[in-house]
C-alpha positions as CSV (number, residue, x, y, z in Angstrom):
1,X,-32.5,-0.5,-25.0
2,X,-34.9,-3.4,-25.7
3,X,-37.4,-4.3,-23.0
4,X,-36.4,-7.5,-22.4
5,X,-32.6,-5.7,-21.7
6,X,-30.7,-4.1,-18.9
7,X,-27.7,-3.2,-17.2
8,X,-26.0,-5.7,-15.2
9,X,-22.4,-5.6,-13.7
10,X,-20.2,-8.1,-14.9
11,X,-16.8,-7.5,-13.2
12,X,-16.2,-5.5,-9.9
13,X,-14.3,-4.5,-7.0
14,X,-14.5,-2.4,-3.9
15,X,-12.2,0.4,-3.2
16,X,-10.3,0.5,-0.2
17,X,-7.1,2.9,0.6
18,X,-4.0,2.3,-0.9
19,X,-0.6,1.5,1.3
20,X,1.3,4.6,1.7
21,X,4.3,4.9,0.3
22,X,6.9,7.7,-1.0
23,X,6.0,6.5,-4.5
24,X,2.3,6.8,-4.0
25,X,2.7,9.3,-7.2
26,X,2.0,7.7,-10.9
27,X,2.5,10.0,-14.0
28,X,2.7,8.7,-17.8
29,X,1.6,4.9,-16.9
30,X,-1.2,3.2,-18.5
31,X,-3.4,0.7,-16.8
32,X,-4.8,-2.2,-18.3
33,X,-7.3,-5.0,-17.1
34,X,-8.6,-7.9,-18.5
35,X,-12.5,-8.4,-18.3
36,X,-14.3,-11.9,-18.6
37,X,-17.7,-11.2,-19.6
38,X,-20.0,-13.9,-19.0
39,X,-23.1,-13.4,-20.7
40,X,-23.7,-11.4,-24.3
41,X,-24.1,-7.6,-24.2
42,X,-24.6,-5.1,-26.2
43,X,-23.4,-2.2,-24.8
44,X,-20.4,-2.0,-22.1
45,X,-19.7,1.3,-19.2
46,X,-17.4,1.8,-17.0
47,X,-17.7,3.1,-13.5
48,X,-14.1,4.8,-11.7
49,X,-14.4,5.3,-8.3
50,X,-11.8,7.8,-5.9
51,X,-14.1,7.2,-3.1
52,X,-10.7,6.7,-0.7
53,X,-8.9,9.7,-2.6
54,X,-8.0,12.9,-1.1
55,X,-7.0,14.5,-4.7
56,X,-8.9,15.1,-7.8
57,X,-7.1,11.9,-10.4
58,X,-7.5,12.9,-14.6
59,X,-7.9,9.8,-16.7
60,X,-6.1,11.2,-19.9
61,X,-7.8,8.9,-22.0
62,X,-9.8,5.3,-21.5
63,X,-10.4,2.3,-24.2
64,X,-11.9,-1.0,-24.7
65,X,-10.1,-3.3,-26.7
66,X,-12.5,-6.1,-28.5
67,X,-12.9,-8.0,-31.4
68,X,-9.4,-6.4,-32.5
69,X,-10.9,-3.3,-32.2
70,X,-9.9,-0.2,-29.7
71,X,-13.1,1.5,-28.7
72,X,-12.6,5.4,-27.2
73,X,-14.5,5.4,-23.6
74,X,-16.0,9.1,-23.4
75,X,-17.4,10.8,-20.2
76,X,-20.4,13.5,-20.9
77,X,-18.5,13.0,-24.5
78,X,-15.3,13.7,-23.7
79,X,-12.0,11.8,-23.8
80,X,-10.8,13.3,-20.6
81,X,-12.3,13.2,-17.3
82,X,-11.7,14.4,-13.5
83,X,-12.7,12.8,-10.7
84,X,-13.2,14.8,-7.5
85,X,-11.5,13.0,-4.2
86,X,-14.2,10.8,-2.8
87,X,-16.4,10.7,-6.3
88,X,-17.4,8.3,-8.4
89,X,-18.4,8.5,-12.6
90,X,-19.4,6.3,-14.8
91,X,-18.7,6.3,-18.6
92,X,-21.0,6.8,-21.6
93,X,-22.2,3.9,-23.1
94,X,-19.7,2.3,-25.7
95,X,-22.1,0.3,-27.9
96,X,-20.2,-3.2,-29.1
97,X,-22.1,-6.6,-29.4
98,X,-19.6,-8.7,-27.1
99,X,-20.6,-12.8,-27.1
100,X,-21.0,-14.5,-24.5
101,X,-17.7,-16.0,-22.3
102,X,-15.7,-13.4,-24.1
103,X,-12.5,-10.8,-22.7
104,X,-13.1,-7.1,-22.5
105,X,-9.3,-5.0,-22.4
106,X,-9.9,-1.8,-20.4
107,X,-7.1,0.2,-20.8
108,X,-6.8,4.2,-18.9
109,X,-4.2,6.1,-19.5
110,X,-2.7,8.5,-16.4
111,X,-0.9,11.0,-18.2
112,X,-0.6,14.0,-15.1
113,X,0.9,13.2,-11.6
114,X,-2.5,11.2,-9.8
115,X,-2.3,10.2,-5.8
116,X,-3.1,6.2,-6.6
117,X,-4.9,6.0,-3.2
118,X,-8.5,4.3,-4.4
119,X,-7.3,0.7,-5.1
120,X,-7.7,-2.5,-3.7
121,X,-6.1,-6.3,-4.3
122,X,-7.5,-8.7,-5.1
123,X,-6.0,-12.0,-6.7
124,X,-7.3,-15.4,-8.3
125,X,-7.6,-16.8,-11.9
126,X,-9.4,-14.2,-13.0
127,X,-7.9,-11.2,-11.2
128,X,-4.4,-9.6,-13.1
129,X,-3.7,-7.0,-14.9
130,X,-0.7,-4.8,-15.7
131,X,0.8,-1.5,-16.1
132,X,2.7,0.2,-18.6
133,X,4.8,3.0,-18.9
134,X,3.6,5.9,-21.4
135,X,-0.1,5.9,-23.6
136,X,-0.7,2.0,-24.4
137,X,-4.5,2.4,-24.4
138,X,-4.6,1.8,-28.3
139,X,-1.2,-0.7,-28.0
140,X,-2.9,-4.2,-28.2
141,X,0.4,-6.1,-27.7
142,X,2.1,-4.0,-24.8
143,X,5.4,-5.0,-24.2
144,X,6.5,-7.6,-21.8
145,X,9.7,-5.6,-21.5
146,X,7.6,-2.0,-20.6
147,X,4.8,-3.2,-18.4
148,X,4.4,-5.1,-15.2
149,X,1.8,-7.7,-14.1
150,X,-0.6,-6.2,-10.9
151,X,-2.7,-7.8,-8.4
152,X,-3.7,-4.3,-7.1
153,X,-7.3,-3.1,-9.4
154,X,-6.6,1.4,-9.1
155,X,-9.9,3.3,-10.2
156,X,-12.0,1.3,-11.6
157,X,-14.8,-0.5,-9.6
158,X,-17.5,-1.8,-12.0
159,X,-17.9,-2.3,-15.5
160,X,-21.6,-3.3,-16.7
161,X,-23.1,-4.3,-19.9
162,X,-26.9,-4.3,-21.7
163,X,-28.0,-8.0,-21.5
164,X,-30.6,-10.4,-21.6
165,X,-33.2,-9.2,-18.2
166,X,-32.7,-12.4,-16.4
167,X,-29.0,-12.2,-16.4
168,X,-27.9,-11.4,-12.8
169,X,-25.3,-10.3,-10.4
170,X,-23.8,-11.7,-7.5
171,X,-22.1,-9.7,-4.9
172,X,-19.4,-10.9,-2.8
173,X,-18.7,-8.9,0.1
174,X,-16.2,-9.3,2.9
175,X,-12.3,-9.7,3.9
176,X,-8.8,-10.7,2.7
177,X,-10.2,-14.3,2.1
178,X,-13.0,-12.6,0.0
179,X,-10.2,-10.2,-1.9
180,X,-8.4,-13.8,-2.9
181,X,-9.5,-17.0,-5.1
182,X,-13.4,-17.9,-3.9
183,X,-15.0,-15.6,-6.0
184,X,-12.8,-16.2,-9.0
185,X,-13.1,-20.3,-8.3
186,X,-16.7,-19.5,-8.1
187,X,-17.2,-17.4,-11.4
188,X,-15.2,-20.8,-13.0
189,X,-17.7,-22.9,-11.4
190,X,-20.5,-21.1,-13.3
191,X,-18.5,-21.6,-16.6
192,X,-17.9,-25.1,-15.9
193,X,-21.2,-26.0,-15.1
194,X,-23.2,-23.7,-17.3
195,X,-25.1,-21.2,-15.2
196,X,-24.3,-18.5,-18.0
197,X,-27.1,-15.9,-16.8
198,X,-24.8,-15.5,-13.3
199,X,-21.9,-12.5,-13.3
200,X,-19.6,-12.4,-9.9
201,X,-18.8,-9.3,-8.3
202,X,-16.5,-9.0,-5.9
203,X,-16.2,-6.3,-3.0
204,X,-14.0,-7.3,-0.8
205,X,-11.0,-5.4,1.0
206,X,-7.8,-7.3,2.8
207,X,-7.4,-6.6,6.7
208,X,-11.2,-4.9,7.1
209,X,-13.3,-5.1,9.9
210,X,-17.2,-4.5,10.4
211,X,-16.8,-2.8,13.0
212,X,-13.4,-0.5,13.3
213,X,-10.5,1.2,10.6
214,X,-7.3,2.4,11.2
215,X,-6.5,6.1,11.3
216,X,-2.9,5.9,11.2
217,X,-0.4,6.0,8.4
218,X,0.7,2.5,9.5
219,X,-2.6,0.2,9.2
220,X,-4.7,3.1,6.8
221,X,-4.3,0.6,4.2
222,X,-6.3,-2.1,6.2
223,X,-9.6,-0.7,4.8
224,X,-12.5,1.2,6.3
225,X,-15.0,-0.3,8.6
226,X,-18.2,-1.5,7.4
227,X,-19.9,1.4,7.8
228,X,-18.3,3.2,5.2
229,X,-17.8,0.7,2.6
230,X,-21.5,-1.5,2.9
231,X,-23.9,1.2,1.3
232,X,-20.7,2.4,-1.2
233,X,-20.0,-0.7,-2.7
234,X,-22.5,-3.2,-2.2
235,X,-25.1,-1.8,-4.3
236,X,-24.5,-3.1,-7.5
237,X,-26.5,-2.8,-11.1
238,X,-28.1,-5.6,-11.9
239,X,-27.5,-7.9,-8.7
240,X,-30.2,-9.5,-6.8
241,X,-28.1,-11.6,-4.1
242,X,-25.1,-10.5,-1.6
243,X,-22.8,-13.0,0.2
244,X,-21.4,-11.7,3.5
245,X,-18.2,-13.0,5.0
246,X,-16.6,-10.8,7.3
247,X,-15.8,-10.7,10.7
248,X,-12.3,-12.1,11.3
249,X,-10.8,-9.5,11.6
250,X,-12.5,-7.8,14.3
251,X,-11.8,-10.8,16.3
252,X,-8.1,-11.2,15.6
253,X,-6.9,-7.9,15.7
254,X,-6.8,-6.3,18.7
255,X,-3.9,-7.7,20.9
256,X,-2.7,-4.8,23.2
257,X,-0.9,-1.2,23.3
258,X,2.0,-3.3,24.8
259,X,2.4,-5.5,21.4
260,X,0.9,-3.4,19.1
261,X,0.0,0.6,20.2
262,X,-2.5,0.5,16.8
263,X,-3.9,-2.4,18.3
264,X,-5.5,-1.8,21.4
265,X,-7.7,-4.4,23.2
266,X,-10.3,-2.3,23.5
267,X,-11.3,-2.4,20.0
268,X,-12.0,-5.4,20.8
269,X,-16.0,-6.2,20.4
270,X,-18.0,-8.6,22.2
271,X,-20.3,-10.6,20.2
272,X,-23.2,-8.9,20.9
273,X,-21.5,-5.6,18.9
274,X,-19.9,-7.8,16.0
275,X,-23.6,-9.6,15.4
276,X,-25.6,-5.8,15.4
277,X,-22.6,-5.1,13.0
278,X,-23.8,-8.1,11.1
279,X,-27.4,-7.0,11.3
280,X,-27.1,-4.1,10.4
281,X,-25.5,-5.2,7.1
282,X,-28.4,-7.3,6.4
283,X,-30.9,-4.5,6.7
284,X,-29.0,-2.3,4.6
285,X,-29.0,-5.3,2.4
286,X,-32.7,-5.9,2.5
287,X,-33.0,-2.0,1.5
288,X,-31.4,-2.6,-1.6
289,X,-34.1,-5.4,-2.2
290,X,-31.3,-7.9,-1.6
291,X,-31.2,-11.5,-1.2
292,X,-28.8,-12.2,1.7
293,X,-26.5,-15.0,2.4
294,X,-23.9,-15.4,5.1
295,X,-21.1,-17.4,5.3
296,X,-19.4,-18.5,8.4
297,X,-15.9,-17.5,9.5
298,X,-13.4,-20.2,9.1
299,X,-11.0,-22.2,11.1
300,X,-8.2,-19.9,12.5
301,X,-6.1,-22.9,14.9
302,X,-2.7,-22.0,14.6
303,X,-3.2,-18.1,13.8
304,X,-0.5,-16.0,15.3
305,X,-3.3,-14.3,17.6
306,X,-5.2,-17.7,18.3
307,X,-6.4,-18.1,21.7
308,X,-9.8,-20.0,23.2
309,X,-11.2,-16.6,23.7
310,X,-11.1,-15.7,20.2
311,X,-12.6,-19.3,19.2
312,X,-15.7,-18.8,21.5
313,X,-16.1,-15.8,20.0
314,X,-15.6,-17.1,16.4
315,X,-18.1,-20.0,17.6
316,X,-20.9,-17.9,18.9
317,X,-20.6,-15.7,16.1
318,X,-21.2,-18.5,13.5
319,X,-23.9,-20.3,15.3
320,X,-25.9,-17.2,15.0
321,X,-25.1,-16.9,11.1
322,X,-26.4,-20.7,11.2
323,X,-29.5,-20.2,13.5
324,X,-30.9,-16.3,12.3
325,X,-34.2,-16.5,10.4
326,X,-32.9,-13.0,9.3
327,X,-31.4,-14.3,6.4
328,X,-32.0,-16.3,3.3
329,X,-29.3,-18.8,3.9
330,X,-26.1,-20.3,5.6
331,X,-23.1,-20.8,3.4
332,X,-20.9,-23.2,6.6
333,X,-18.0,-22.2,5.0
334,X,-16.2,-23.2,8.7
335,X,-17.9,-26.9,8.3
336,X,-16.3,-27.4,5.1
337,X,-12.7,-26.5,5.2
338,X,-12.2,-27.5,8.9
339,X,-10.4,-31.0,10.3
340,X,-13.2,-32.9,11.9
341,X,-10.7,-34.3,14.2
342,X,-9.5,-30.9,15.2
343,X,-12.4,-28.2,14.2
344,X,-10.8,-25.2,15.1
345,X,-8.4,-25.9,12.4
346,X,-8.4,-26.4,9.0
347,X,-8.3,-29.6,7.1
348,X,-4.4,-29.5,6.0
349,X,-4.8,-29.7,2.7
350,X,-7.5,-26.6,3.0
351,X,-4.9,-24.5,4.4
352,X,-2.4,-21.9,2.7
353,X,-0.1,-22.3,5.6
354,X,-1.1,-19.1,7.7
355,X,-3.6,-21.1,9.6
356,X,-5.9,-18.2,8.5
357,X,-6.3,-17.8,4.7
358,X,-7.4,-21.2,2.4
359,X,-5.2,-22.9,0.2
360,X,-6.1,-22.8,-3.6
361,X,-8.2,-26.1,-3.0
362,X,-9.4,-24.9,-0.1
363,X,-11.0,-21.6,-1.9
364,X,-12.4,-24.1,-4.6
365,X,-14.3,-26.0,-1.9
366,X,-15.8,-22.3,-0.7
367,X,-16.5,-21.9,-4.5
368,X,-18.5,-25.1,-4.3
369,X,-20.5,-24.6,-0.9
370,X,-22.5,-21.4,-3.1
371,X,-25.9,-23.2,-3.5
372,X,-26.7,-23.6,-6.8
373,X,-30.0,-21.8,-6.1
374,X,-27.6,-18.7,-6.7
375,X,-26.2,-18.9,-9.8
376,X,-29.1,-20.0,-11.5
């Protein structure tokens, strides 16, 4: 590697638990995802991650598919690896000059029954892939008639190429609203407007709070509690920045054992707890030598679980994020996607009719609050 060179993550995803299910088996099923590279590298890994596993998984065999060409992945050089429940590895270097803008296919084959537990979803423009059944990782045009689009990204959490040294990394950590379009709108934004040296990660897990996970077979899906995923998945080769939205969903959780017995009120927090939750994120966040960003919590009028006591605590919680001199920088993600005329709800047009998540416009106008400063 050059001196002017380094790795820097160019696609990513957190890993959360899957939802449990009598299939939760796969055997003889290729996986294949699609991976918009942003900058020129000249080199490519792969990181797999079974953090959430409680099995050892066997990728039969991995590839990269470029230029028309079907690259083996190799692990310690080897074609086969394990991965130990609640273990991570990352590949050997594949070298492969890959220009700037271009698609990546990263294709793992599962040839042995594997617990698909590690995954997360996460959607957008940017954010599909497929499955397959049988060994497609050397099949460029898999059949439409074999294979299945996906939403849900199993195993593999990072992928990170040798690049110019001022080409960064921008970690996006949070929610559900994190998991869908803003990060993708936001990596478009960069294209559109030429900040090429700028690659988004996202780590974001749908129905997670900072400060509680479920332990039952019901809700395990719903993700593990900030202080298991922060210092797993935020650290990230190459970045420099990390933009925190979370929160939501320690606030609209908890409604009672008598609606919900997974759902007591008494994980509910008061703001003083979901703020030090906060905090702490932002130290670990400065450990990493970490710029850090916040974003406020958006307009929830109308939410099944709405009530004023929720929107004082959704208020108080982002007037700190707005006042703090702990952090770099506000992103008032709440001042632009509410109605003036009614702020505890969204503009209409902003909303995706839940009253909670954004409409696609309304996740391009997130996209757009990112200060430039950022990206550059």
């Amino acid at each position: 590697m050059e001196h002017n060179q380094r790795w820097v993550s160019v696609w990513g995803n957190a890993v959360s638990v899957a939802e449990n299910r009598p299939e939760r088996y796969a055997k003889d099923i290729t996986i294949r995802y699609p991976i918009h590279v942003p900058f020129e590298g000249h080199a490519i890994r792969l990181t797999f991650d079974n953090y959430c596993g409680t099995e050892p998984i066997t990728l039969t065999k991995t590839t990269v598919f470029y230029g028309g060409k079907f690259r083996a992945v190799l692990f310690g050089g080897a074609g086969s690896v394990t991965i130990p429940a609640g273990e991570r590895i990352t590949s050997d270097p594949v070298q492969m000059e890959i220009t700037e803008g271009e698609i990546v296919q990263v294709s793992f084959y599962l040839g042995n029954f594997t617990l698909m537990r590690s995954v997360v979803y996460a959607c957008g423009a940017l954010s599909e892939g497929l499955y397959a059944n049988g060994d497609q990782t050397e099949n460029a045009s898999i059949s439409i008639e074999n294979s299945r689009k996906t939403h849900l990204f199993y195993f593999l959490c990072n992928v990170a190429v040798v690049t110019d040294a001022d080409n960064q990394a921008l970690v996006c950590y949070g929610d559900s609203i994190t998991a869908q379009d803003w990060p993708d709108e936001l990596a478009l934004r960069c294209f559109r407007e030429g900040y090429h040296k700028t690659a988004i990660i996202r780590r974001a897990t749908s129905g997670s709070r900072i400060l509680r996970e479920y332990h039952c077979l019901t809700y395990e899906s719903y993700g593990l509690s900030g202080e298991h995923r922060f210092h797993h998945e935020v650290p990230t080769t190459g970045a420099e920045a990390v933009i925190i939205q979370q929160g939501i969903n320690d606030i609209i959780h908890p409604v009672g054992e008598k609606v919900n017995v997974f759902r007591p009120m008494s994980d509910l927090p008061t703001v003083e707890q979901l703020i030090e939750g906060l905090k702490a994120y932002i130290a670990q966040a400065r450990s990493f030598g970490y710029k850090v960003y916040v974003g406020t919590l958006l307009p929830m009028g109308g939410w099944r679980t709405d009530a004023p006591f929720r929107q004082e605590m959704r208020h108080a919680y982002n007037e700190f994020i707005r006042t703090t001199d702990l952090i770099d920088g506000c992103i008032d993600f709440d001042a632009a996607l509410r109605d003036p005329e009614r702020p505890d709800y969204f503009l209409p047009e902003y909303d995706s009719g839940d009253h909670l998540h954004p409409s696609r416009k309304g996740y391009e106008r997130m996209a757009m609050e990112i200060p430039a400063e950022l990206l550059k």
